[in-house]
C-alpha positions in Angstrom: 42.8 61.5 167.7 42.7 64.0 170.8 39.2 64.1 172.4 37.4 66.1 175.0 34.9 65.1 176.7 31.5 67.7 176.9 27.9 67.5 177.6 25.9 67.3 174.6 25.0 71.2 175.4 28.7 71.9 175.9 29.8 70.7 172.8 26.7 72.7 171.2 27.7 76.2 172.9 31.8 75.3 171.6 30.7 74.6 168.5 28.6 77.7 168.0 31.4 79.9 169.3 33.9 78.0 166.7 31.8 79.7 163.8 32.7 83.1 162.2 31.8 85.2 159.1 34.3 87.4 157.1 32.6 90.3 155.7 33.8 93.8 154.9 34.2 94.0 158.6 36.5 91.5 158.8 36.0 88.2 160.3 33.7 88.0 163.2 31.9 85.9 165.3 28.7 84.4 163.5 26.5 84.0 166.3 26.1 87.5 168.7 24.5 85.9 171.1 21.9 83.5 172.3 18.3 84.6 173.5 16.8 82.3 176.2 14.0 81.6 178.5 15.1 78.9 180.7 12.2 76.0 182.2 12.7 72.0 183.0 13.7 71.5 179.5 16.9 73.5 179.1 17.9 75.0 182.2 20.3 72.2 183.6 21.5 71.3 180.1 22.3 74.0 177.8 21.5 76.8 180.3 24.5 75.6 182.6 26.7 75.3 179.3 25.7 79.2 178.3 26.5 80.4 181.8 29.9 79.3 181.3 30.5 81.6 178.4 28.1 84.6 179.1 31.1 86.6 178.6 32.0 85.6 175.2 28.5 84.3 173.9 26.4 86.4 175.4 22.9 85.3 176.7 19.9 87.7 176.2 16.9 86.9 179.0 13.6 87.7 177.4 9.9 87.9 178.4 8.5 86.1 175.8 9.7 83.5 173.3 8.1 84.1 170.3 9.1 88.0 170.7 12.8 86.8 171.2 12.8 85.1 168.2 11.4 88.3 166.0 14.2 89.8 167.9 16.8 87.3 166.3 15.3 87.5 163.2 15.8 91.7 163.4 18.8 91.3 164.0 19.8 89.1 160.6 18.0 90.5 158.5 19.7 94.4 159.4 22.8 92.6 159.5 21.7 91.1 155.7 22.0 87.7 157.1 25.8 87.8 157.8 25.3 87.4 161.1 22.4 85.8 163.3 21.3 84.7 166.6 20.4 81.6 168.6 17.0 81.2 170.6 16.3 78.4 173.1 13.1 77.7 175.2 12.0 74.6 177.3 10.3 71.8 176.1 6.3 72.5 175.9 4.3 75.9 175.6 8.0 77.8 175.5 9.1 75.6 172.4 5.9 76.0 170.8 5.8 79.5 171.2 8.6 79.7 168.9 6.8 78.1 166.5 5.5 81.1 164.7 8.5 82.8 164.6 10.0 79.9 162.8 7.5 80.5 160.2 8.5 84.0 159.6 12.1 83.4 159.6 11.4 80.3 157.1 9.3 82.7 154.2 11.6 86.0 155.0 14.9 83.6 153.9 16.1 84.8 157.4 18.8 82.5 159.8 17.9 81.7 163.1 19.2 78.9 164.9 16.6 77.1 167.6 17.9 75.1 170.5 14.3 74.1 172.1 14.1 71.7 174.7 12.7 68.4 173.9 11.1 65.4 175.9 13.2 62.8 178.1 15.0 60.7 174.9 14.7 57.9 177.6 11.3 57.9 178.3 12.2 56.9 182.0 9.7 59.5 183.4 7.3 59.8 180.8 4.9 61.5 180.7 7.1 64.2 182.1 5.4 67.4 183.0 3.7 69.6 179.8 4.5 66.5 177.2 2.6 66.3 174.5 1.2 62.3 174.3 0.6 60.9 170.7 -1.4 57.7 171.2 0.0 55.8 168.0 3.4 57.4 167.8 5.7 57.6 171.0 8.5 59.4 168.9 6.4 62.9 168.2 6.7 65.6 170.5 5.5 68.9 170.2 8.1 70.1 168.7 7.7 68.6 165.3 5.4 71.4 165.0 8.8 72.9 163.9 9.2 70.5 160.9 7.3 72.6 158.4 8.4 75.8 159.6 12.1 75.0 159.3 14.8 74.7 156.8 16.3 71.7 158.4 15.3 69.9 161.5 16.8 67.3 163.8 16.3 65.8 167.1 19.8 64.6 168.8 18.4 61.6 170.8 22.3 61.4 171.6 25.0 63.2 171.8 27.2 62.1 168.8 24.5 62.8 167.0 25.9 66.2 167.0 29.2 65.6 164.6 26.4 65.1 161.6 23.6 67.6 162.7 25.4 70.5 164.0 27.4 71.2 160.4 23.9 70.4 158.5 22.3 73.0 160.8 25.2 75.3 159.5 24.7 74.7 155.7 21.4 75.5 156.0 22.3 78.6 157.7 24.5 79.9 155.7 23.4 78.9 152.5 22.1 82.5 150.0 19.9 79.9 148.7 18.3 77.4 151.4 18.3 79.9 154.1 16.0 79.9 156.9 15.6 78.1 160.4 17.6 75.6 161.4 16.1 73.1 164.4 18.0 71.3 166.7 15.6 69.9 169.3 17.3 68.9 172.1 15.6 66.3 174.8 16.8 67.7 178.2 18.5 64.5 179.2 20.4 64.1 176.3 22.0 67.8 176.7 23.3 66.9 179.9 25.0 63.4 178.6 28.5 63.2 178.0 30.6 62.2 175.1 34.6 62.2 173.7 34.5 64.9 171.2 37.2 64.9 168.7 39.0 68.6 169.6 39.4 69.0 165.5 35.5 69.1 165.7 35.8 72.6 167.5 38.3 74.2 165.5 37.3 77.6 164.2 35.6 77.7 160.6 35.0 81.2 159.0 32.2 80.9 156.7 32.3 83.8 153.7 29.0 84.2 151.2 29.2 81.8 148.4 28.4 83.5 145.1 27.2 81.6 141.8 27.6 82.6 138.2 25.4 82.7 135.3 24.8 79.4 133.2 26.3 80.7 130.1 23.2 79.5 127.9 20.7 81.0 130.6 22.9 84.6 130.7 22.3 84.4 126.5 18.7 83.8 126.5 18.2 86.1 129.0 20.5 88.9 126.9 18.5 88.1 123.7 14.9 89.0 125.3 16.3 92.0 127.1 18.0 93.5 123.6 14.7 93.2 122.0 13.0 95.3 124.9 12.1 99.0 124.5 9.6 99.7 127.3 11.6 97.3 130.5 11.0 97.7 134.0 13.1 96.2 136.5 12.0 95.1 140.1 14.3 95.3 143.3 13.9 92.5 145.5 15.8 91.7 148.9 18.1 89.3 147.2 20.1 92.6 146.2 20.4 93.7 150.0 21.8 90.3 150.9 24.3 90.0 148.1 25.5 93.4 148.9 25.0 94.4 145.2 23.5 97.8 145.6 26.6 99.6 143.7 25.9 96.9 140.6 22.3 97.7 140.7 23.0 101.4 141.0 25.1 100.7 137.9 22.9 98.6 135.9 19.8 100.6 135.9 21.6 103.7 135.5 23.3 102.4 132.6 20.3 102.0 131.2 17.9 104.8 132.5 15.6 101.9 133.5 12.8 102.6 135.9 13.0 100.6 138.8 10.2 99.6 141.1 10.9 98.2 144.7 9.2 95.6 147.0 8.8 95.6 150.3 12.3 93.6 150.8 14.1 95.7 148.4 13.2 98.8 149.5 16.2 101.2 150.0 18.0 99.1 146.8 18.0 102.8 145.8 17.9 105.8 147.2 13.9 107.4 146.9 15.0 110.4 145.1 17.3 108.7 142.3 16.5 109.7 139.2 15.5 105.5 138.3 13.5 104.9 141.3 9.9 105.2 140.3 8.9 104.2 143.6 7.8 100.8 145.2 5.3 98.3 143.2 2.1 96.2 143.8 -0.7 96.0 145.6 0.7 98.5 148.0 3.2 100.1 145.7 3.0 103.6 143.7 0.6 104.6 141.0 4.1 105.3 138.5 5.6 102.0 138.9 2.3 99.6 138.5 1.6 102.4 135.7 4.5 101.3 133.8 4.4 97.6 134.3 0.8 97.6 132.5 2.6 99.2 129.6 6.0 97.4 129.8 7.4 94.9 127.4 9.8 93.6 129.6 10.4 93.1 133.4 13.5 92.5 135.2 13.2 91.2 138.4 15.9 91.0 140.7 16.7 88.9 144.1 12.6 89.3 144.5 10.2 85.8 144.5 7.2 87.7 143.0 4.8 87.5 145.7 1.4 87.9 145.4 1.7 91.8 146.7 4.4 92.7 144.5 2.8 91.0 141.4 -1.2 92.1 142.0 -1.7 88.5 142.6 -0.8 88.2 138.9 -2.9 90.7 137.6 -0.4 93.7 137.6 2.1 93.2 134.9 1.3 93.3 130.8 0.6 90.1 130.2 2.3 90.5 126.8 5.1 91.3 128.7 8.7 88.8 129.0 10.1 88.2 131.9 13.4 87.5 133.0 14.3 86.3 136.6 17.4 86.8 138.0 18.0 84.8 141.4 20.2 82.7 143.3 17.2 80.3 143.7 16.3 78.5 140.5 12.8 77.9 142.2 12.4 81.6 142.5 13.9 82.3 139.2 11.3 80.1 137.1 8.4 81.5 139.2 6.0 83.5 136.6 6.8 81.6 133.7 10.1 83.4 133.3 13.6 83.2 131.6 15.6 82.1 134.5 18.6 83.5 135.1 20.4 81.5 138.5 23.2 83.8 139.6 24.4 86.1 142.3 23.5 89.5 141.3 26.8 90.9 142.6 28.7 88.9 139.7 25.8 89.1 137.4 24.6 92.7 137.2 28.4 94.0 136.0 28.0 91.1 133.4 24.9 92.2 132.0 26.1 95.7 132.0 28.9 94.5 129.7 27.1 92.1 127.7 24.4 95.0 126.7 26.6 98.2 125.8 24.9 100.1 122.9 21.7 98.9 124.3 19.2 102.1 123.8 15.6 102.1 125.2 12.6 103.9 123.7 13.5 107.8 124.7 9.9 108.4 125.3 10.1 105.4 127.7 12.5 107.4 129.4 10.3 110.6 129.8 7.2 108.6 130.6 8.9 107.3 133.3 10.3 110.7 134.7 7.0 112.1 134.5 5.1 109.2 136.4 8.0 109.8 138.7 7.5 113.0 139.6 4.0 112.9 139.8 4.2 110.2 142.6 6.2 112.4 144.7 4.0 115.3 144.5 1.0 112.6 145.7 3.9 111.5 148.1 4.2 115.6 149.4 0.4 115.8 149.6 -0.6 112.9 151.6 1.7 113.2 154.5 1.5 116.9 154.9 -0.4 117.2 158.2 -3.9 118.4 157.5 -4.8 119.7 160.9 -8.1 117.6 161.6 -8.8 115.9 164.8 -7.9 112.2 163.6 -5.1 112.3 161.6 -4.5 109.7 158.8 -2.2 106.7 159.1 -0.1 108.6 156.3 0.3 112.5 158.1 1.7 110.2 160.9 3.8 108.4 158.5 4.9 112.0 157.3 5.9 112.7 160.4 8.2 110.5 161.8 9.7 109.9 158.6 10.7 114.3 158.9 12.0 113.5 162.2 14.3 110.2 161.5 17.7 111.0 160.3 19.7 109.8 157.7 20.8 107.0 159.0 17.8 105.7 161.0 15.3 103.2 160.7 11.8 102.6 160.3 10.4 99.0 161.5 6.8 97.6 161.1 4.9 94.1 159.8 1.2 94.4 159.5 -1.7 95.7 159.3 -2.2 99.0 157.3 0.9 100.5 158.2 3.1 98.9 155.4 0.9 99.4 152.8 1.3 103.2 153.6 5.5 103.1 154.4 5.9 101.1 151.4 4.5 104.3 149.0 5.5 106.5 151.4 8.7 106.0 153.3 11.4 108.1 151.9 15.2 106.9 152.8 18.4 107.2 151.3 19.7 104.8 153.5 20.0 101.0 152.4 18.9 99.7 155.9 16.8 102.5 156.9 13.3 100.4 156.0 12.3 97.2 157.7 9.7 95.8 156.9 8.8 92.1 158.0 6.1 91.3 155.3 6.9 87.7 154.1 4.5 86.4 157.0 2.7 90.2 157.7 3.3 88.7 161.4 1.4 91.0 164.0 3.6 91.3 167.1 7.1 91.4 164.9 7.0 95.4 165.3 8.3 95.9 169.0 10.7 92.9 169.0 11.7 93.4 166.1 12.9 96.9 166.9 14.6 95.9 169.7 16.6 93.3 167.4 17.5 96.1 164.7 18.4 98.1 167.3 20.8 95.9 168.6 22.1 94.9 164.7 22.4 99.1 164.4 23.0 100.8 167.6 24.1 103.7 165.5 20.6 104.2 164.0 17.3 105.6 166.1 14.9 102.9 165.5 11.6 104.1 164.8 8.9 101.7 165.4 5.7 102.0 163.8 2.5 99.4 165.0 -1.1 99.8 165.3 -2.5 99.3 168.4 -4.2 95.9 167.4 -0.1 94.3 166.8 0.7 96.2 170.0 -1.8 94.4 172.5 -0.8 91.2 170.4 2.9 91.4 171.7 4.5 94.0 173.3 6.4 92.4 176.3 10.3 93.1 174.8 9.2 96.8 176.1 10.4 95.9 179.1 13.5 93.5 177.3 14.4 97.3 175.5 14.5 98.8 178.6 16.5 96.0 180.4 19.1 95.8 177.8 19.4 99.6 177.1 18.7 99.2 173.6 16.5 102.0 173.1 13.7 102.2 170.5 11.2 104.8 169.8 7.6 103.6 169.3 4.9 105.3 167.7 1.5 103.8 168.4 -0.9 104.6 166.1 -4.4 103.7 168.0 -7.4 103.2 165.7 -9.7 101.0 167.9 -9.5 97.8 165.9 -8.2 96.4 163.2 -8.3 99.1 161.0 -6.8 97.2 157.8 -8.9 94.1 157.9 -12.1 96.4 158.6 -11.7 98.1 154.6 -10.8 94.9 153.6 -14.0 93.3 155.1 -16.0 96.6 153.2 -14.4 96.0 150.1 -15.2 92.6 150.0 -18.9 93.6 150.7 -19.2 93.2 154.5 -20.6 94.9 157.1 -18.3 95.9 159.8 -17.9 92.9 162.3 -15.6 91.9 164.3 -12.5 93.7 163.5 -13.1 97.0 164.9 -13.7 97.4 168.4 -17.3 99.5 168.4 -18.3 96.2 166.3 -17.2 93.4 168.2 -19.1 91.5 171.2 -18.7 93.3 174.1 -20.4 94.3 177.3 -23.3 97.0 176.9 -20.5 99.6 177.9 -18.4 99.1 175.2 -14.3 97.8 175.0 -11.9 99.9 177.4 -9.9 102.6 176.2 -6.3 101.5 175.8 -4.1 103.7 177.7 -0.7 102.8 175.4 1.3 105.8 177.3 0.6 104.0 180.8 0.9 100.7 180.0 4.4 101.4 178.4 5.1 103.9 181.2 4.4 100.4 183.6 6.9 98.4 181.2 9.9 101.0 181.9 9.9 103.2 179.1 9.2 107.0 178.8 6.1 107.7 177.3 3.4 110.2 176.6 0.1 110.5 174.6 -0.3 113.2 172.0 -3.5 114.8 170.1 -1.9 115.6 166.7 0.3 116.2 163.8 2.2 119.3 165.1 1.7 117.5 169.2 3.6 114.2 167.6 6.1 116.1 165.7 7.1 117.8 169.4 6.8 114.8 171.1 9.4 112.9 168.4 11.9 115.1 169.6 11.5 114.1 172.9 11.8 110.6 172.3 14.8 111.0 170.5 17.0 113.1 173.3 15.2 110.4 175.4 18.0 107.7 176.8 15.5 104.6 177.3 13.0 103.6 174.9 9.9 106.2 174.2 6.7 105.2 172.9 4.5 107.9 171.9 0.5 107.0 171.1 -2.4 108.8 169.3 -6.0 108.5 168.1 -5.6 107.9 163.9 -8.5 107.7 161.6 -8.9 104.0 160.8 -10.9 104.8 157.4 -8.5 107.0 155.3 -5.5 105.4 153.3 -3.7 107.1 150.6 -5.7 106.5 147.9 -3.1 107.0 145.2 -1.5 103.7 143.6 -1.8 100.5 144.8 -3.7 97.5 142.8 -5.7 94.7 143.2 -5.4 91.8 145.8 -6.7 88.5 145.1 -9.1 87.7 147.9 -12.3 85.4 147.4 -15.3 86.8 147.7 -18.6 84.5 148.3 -20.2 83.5 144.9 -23.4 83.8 146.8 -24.6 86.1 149.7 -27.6 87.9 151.0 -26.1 90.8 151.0 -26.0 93.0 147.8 -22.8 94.3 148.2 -21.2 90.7 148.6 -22.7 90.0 145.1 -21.0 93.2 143.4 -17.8 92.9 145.2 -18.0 89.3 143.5 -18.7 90.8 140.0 -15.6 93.1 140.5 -13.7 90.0 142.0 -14.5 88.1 139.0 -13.6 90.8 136.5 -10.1 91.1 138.2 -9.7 87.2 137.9 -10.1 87.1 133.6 -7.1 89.9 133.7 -5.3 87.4 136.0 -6.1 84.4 134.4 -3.9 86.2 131.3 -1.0 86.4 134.0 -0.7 82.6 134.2 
C-alpha cells in the first residue's frame, strides 16, 4: 500500500480538497474555502497546512468567529446545501465563539464543517493558557460545548484517527436527511503529528444528492386521504429548495389549482404573483393562507418541519383537518400526528401528480382561494406604500427596498420584527431572492450572513435588512465585506431598542422594561444616539443617514452604483406592524400578577391554549 506521510492538519486540508459535488454545474469542489481566525490552538498546525494551498483552498481572514461561521452558513444555504464551507478558531474563547453558530447551522439543516482547536492531547503543559479545567473529568474541554449543537462530533486525539472521522464528518455533511454541523476538534499538538497516510485515502470522491422514493404502502395511504379532500391546502417548506424540486411543485399545485402557503424556508418555492401562491403562513404569515387552513380539510406539507411559527404553535390549522407529510426525514414527516410520506419530493411530487389525475377539488375552493388571494395583495400594496410621516413603519421600509432590488437579488435578515414583516411582505420571483435565517431567529446572522450570500451569488445585490438592536450585536464582517470586496447593501432600520420584544412584552401584559432603550437603566441622560452611518463609515463602507421614505428610496440607488458595501440607516417607528394576517404565538403568560393586564393577557392565553389543545 503506497503511503505518504502528513501532519494530522495536512492530511485534513488534502482530504477536504479531495471532495467534490456534481450538480447541474457540473462537478465542483465541495468546500469553497475555509474561514479562519488563527491563535495558539491552530496557527502552527492547520494554519501552516492552509497556507500551503491558499491558492486552491482559499482561506478567508475574519474579525469575528461566530460572524464567520453565519458567513459559512450563508453561503450553503444560497448554494441549497451543495456546497459549504469550513471554519476554524483556536482552542478557548475563539472555539466557543463558534458555538452559537453551530446551533443555527444544527436547526436550519445547514453544512458547516468546524476545525476548532483543542487542548494539548498530551497534557504535557496542562493547564495550557485559556483551558477550561473540569475537576472530575480531565477529558472535557470546552469544546464539548459543541456536542449538542452538532450533527456529529469527534475529537482526533491522534492522527489515524482521521481515516474513520473524516468520512463520518462527510456523511453527516452530505446527508438531505442528517444534515448539519459536523465537529472535528482538533488538539493543537496532535495537528502537527505525523502519520503514513494511505495515498488511496486522498483520492478524489464526488458526492451527488442522494434521493429516496416513496414506501409504496406510505405513497397509498397518503393517495387515499388526499382523494377524499375537497378544501386542501398545501405548505412549501425549504426541503423543496434543497431537492431542487421547484418545477415538480410548480407542477403539482398547478395541476391541482391548490393554494399553497409558504414558510419562512420555503419562501420563493413559488413565484409571489402565481396564481396558487396565497402567500406565506403562520404566526407571521398572510391573513388568505391561515384563512384557508382554518377551513381546510386537508393540508399538504412539503420539505417543512412544522414549526411552531408556521403551525400557530398548533393552533392554526382545522383541527378536523388530515394531514399528510411529505419529507425526507421520517422524524419530520410523523410530526403533527400525520400520514407520513418519507421521500424526496423531486421523485415524489411527479408521482403524486400521476397517481391523482381526475382528481377535482371543490370549485368554490378554488374561488375562495383567489379571492383571499387578491385581497392579501391589496393589504400587501397598502402597507408598504410610503405614507409620508416622520417615522416610517418597518413595512414602508420594507416597501422600499423590495421596489429597488432587482429580479435577481436578495433580501437577507434573522430576527427581530423584520421577518415577521418580509415574510407577508417580500415580493420575489426569484427562488433565492429571500433569506431568511429563522430556525434559531439568531440576532447578529444579518451582516455575516450577507456577506456569505453574497459571496454564494455575486451576481445578485444583497440587500441586508437588521434592526439596529442585531446590528450593535454583531456587525464586525463590515469591515470583512469591505476586505474581501464582496459588496452588500445594508439598510439599518434604528428604532431605539428592541422594538419586537417590546409589543411582545405589551401583549403579554407588561409594562415597557428593558427592551427599549428610553426604558432601560441608564444614566440620568439617557442611552447615546447610535450614529450607524459613522460607525460603518469607520468600518470601510460608504454610508449615509436618511430621514424618509422618498430620502431612502434616493439613497438605494446610491448604494447600488456604490462599488464597496453601503449601509444606509433611519429612525423607524418601533410600534406599528402590519396588522393584517398573522396568528397566535404560544408564549406563557404568568397565572398570577399584580398587574391587570398580566391577568387578561392570561385569560386570552388560556383561550388560545383549548383551540390548541384540539391540535394535539
Amino acid at each position: 500500500m503506497k503511503t505518504i506521510k502528513l501532519t494530522m492538519a495536512q492530511a485534513v486540508v488534502r482530504f477536504m480538497m479531495a471532495q467534490k459535488i456534481e450538480t447541474d454545474n457540473g462537478v465542483q469542489p465541495m468546500f469553497a474555502g475555509v474561514w479562519g481566525i488563527f491563535g495558539h490552538g491552530n496557527v502552527a498546525g492547520l494554519g501552516e497546512a492552509l497556507y500551503h494551498v491558499k491558492d486552491k483552498l482559499p482561506t478567508y481572514r475574519a474579525h469575528n468567529e461566530q460572524g464567520m461561521a453565519h458567513a459559512a452558513i450563508a453561503y450553503a444555504k444560497t448554494k441549497n446545501r451543495q456546497q459549504m464551507m469550513a471554519c476554524t478558531a483556536s482552542a478557548g474563547p475563539g472555539a466557543v465563539n463558534m458555538v452559537t453558530a453551530a446551533a443555527v447551522a444544527h436547526v436550519n439543516r445547514i453544512p458547516v464543517l468546524f476545525l476548532p482547536g483543542d487542548t494539548f492531547a498530551t497534557r504535557m503543559p496542562d493547564p495550557v493558557l485559556q483551558q477550561v479545567e473540569n475537576f472530575q473529568d480531565m477529558t472535557i474541554t470546552s469544546n464539548d460545548c459543541f456536542r449538542p449543537v452538532s450533527r456529529f462530533f469527534d475529537r482526533i486525539t491522534r492522527p489515524e484517527q482521521l481515516l474513520t472521522a473524516l468520512p463520518q464528518a462527510m456523511r453527516i455533511l452530505t446527508d438531505p436527511i442528517e444534515c448539519g454541523p459536523a465537529t472535528l476538534a482538533l488538539p493543537q499538538d496532535v495537528q502537527t503529528m505525523a502519520f503514513d497516510y494511505p495515498v488511496s485515502f486522498f483520492d478524489e470522491k464526488i458526492h451527488r444528492l442522494r434521493r429516496q422514493t416513496p414506501d409504496f404502502y406510505e405513497l397509498n395511504d397518503a393517495l387515499k386521504l388526499i382523494r377524499q379532500a375537497k378544501k386542501p391546502v398545501v405548505i412549501a417548506g425549504g426541503g423543496l429548495h434543497y431537492s431542487g424540486a421547484l418545477k415538480e411543485f410548480d407542477a403539482f399545485v398547478s395541476q391541482f389549482q391548490l393554494p399553497v402557503g409558504e414558510t419562512q424556508a420555503g419562501k420563493g418555492a413559488l413565484p409571489w404573483d402565481h396564481q396558487q401562491n396565497m402567500g406565506t403562513i403562520g404566526v407571521t404569515g398572510a391573513a388568505s393562507t391561515n384563512t384557508l387552513c382554518a377551513e381546510s380539510d386537508l393540508i399538504i406539507a412539503v420539505g417543512t418541519r412544522l414549526g411552531d411559527f408556521a403551525s400557530g404553535s398548533r393552533s392554526l390549522i382545522n383541527p378536523d383537518a388530515k394531514i399528510v407529510s411529505l419529507n425526507v426525514a421520517s422524524f419530520d414527516a410523523i410530526k403533527h400526528k400525520s400520514q407520513a410520506l418519507v421521500g424526496d419530493a423531486k421523485l415524489t411530487l411527479p408521482l403524486l401528480s400521476k397517481a391523482l389525475q381526475g382528481w377535482k377539488i371543490e370549485p368554490s375552493w378554488i374561488k375562495k382561494a383567489e379571492t383571499e388571494r387578491v385581497k392579501w395583495q391589496q393589504v400587501v400594496d397598502k402597507v408598504t406604500t410610503d405614507r409620508g410621516t416622520d417615522l416610517p413603519s418597518d413595512a414602508e421600509v420594507v416597501g422600499a427596498v423590495n421596489r429597488a432590488a432587482g429580479e435577481k437579488d436578495m433580501v437577507v435578515c434573522a430576527a427581530g420584527g423584520l421577518p415577521g414583516e418580509l415574510q407577508k411582505l417580500w415580493r420575489t420571483r426569484y427562488h433565492r431572492g429571500y433569506h431568511m435565517e429563522y430556525g434559531y431567529s439568531c440576532m447578529g446572522y444579518e451582516l455575516a450572513g450577507g456577506l456569505g450570500a453574497k459571496m454564494a451569488s455575486p451576481e445578485s445585490e444583497v440587500f441586508v435588512m437588521v434592526g439596529d438592536g442585531s446590528y450593535l450585536m454583531l456587525n464586525s464582517e463590515i469591515a470583512t465585506s469591505v476586505m474581501l470586496g464582496q459588496k452588500i447593501i445594508m439598510v439599518v432600520l434604528d428604532n431605539r431598542g428592541f422594538g419586537c420584544i417590546h409589543r411582545l412584552q405589551q401583549f403579554c401584559g407588561g409594562p415597557g422594561f428593558n427592551n427599549m432603550l428610553d426604558d432601560c437603566l441608564t444614566t440620568p441622560e439617557g442611552a447615546p444616539k447610535t450614529n450607524f452611518a459613522a460607525h460603518a463609515k469607520a468600518l470601510g463602507a460608504n454610508s449615509e443617514k436618511v430621514s424618509n421614505i422618498t430620502e431612502l428610496e434616493a439613497a438605494l440607488e446610491r448604494a447600488k452604483a456604490s462599488p464597496i458595501s453601503y449601509l444606509i440607516t433611519l429612525d423607524t417607528d418601533p410600534a406599528i406592524v402590519t396588522e393584517g394576517g398573522g396568528h397566535w404565538w404560544d408564549v406563557a403568560v404568568p397565572e398570577v400578577s399584580e398587574r391587570e393586564q398580566v391577568r387578561q393577557a392570561r385569560k386570552n392565553y388560556d383561550a388560545h391554549k383549548e383551540r390548541q389543545f384540539k391540535n394535539l
